[in-house]
CHARMM-style PDB file with segment names, atoms N, HN, CA, C and O in Angstrom:
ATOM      1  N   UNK     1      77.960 180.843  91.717  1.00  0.00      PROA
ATOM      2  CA  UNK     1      77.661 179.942  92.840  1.00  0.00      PROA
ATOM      3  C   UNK     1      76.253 179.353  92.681  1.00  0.00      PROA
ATOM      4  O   UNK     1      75.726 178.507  93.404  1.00  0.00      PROA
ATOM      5  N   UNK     2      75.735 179.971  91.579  1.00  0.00      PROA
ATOM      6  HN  UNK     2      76.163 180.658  90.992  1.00  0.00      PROA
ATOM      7  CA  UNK     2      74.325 178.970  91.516  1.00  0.00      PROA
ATOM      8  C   UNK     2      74.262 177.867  91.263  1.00  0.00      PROA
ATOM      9  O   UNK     2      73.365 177.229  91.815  1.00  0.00      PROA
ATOM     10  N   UNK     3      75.134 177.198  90.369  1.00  0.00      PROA
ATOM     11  HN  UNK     3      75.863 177.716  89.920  1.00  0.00      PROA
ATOM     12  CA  UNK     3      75.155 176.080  89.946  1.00  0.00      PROA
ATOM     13  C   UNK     3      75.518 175.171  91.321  1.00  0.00      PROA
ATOM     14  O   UNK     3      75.358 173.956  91.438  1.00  0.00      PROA
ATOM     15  N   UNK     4      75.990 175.995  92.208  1.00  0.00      PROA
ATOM     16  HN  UNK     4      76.120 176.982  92.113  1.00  0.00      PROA
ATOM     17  CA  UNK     4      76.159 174.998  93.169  1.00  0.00      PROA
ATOM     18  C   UNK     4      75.279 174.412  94.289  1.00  0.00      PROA
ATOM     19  O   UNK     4      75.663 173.606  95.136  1.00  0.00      PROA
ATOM     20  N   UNK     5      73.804 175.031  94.149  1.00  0.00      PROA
ATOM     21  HN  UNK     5      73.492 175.686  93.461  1.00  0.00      PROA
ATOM     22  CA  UNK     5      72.659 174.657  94.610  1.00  0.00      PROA
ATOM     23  C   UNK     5      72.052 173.301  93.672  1.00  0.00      PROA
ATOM     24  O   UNK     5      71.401 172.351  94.106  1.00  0.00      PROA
ATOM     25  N   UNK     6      72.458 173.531  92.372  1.00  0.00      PROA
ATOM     26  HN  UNK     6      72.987 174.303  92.019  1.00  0.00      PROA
ATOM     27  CA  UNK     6      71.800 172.330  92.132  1.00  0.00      PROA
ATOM     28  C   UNK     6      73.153 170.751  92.556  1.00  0.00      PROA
ATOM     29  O   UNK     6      72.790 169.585  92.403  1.00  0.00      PROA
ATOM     30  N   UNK     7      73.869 170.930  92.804  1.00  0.00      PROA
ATOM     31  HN  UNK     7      74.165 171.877  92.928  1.00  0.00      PROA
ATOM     32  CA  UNK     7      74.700 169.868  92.887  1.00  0.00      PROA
ATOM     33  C   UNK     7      74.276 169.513  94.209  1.00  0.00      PROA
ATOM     34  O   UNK     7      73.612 168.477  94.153  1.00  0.00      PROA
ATOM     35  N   UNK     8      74.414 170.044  95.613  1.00  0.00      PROA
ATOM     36  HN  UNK     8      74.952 170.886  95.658  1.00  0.00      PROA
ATOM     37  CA  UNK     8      73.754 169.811  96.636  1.00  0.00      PROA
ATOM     38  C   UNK     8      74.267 170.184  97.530  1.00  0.00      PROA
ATOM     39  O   UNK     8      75.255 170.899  97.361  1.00  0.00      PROA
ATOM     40  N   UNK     9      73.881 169.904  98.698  1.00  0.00      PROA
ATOM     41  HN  UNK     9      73.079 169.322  98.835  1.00  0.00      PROA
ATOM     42  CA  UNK     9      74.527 170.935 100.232  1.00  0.00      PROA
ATOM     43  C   UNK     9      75.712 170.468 100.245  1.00  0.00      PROA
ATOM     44  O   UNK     9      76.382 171.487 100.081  1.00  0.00      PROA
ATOM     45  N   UNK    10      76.401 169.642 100.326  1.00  0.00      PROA
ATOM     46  HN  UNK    10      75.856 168.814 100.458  1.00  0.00      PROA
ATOM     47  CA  UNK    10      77.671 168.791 100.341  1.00  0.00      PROA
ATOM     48  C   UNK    10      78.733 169.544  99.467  1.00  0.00      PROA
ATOM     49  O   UNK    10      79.681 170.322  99.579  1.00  0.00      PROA
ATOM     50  N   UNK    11      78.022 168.861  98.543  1.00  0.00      PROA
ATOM     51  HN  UNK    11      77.252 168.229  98.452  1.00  0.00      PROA
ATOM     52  CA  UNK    11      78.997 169.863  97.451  1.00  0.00      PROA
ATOM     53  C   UNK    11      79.316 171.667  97.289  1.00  0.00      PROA
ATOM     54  O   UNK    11      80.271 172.267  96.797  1.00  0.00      PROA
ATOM     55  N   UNK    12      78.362 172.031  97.782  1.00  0.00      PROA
ATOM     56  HN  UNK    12      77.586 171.543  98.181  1.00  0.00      PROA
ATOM     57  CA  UNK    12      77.977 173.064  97.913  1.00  0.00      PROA
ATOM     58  C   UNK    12      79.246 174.200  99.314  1.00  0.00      PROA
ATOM     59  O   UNK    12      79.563 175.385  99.206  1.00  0.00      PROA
ATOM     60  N   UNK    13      79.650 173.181 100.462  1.00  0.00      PROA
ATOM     61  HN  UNK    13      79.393 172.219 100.549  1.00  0.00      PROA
ATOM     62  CA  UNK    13      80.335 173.204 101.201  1.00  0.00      PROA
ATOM     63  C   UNK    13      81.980 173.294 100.643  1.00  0.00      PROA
ATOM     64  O   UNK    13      82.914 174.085 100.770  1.00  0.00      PROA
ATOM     65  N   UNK    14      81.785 172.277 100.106  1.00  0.00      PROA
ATOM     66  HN  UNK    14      81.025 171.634 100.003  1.00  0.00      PROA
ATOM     67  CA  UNK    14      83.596 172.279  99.442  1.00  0.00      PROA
ATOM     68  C   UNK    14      83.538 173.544  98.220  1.00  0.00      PROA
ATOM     69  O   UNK    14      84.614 174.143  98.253  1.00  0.00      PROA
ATOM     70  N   UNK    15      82.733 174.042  97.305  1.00  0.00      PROA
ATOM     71  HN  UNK    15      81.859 173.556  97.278  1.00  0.00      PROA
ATOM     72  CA  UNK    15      82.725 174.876  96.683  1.00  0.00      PROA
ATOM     73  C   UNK    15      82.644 176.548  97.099  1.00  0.00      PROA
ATOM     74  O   UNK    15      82.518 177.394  96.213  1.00  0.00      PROA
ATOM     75  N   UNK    16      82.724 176.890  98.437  1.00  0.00      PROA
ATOM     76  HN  UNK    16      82.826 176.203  99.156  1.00  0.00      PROA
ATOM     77  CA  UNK    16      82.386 177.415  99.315  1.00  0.00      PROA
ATOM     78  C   UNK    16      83.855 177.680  99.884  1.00  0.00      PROA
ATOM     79  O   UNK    16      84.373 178.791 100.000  1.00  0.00      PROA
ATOM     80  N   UNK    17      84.467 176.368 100.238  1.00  0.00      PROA
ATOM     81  HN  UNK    17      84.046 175.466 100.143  1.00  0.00      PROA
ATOM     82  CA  UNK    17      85.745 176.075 100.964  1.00  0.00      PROA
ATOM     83  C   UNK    17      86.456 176.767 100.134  1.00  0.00      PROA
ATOM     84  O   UNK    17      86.945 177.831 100.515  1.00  0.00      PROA
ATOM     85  N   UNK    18      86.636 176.349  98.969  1.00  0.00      PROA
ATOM     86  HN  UNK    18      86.239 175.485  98.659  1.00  0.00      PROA
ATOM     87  CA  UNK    18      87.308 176.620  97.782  1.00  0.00      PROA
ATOM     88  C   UNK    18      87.909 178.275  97.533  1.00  0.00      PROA
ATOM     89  O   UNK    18      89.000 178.844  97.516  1.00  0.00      PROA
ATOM     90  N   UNK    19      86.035 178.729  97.307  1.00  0.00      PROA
ATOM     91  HN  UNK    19      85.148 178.267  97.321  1.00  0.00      PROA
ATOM     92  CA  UNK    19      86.236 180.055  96.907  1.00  0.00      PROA
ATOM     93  C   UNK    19      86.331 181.165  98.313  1.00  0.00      PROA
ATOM     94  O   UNK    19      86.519 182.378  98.220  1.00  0.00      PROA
ATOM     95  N   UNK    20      86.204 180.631  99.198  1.00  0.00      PROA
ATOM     96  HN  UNK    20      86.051 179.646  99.274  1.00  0.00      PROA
ATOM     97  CA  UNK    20      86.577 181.564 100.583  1.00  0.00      PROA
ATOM     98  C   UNK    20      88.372 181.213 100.416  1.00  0.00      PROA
ATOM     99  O   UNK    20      88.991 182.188  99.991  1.00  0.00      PROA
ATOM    100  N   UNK    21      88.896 180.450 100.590  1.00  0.00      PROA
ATOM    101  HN  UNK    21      88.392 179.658 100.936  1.00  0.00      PROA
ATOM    102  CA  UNK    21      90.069 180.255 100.406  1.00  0.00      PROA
ATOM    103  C   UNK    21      90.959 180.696  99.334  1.00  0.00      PROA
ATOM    104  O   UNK    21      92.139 180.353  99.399  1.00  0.00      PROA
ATOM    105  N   UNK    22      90.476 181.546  98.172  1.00  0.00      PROA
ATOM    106  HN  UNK    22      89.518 181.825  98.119  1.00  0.00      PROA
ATOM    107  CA  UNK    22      90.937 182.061  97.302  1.00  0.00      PROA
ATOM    108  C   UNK    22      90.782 183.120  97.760  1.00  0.00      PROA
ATOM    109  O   UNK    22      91.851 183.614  97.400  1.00  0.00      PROA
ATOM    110  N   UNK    23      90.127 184.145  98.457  1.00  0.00      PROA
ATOM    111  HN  UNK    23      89.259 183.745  98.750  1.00  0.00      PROA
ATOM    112  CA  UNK    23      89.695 185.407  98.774  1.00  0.00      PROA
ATOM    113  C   UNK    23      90.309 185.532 100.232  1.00  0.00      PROA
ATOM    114  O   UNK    23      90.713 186.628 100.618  1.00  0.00      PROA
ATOM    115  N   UNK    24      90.379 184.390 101.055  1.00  0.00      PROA
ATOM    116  HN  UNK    24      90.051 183.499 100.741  1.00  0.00      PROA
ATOM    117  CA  UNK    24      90.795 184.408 102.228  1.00  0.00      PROA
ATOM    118  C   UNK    24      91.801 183.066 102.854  1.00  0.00      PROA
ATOM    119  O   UNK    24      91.173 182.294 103.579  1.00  0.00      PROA
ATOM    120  N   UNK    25      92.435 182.923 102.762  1.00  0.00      PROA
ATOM    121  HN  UNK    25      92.945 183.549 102.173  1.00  0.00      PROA
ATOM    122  CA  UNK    25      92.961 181.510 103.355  1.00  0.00      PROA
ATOM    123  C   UNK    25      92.656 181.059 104.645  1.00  0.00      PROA
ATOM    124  O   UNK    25      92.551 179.879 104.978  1.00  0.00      PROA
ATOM    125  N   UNK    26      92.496 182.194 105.464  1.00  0.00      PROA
ATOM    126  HN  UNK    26      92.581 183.153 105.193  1.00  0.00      PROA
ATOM    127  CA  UNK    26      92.146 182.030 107.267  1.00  0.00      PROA
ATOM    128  C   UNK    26      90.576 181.095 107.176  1.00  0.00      PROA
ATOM    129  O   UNK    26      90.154 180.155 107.850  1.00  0.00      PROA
ATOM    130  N   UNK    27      90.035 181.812 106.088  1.00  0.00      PROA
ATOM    131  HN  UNK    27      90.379 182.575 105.540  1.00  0.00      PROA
ATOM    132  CA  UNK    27      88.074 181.163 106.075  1.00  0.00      PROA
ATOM    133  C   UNK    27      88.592 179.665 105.723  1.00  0.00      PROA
ATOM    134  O   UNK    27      87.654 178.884 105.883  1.00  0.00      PROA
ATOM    135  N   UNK    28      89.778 179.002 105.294  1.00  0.00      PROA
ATOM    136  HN  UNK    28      90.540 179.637 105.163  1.00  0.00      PROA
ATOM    137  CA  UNK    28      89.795 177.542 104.900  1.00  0.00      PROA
ATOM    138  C   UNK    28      90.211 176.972 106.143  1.00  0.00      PROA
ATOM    139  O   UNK    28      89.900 175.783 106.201  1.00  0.00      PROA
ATOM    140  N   UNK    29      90.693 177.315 106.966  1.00  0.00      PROA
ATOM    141  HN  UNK    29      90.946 178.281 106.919  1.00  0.00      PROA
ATOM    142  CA  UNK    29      91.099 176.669 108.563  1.00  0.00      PROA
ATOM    143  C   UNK    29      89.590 176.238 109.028  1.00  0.00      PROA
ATOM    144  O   UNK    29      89.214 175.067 108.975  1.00  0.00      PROA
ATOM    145  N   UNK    30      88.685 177.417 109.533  1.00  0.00      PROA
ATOM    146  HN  UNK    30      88.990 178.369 109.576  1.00  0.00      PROA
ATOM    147  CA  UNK    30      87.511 176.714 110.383  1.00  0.00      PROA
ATOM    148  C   UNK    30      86.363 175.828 109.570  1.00  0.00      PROA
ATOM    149  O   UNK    30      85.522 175.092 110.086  1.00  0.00      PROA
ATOM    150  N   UNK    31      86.587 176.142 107.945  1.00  0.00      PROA
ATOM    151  HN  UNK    31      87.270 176.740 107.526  1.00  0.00      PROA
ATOM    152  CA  UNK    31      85.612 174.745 106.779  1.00  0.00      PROA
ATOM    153  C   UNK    31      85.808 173.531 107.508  1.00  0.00      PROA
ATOM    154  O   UNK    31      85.004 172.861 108.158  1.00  0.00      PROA
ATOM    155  N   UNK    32      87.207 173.349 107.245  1.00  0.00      PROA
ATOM    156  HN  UNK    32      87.859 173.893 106.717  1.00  0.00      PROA
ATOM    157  CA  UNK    32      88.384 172.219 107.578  1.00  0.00      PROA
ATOM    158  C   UNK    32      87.887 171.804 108.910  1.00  0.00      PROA
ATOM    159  OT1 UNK    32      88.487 170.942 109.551  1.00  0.00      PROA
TER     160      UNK     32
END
């Protein structure tokens, strides 16, 4: 997930979305 500080907060959000949603699907409802 470091690399995802340099891409930026934005991006950083959907990469986030992503990997909570692989570990959890419920954490991709309130990203959304």
């Amino acid at each position: 997930m470091k690399y995802v500080h340099n891409i930026g907060p934005k991006r950083q959000r959907k990469s986030l979305t992503m990997t909570s949603a692989v570990r959890r699907p419920e954490t991709m409802a309130p990203w959304t």
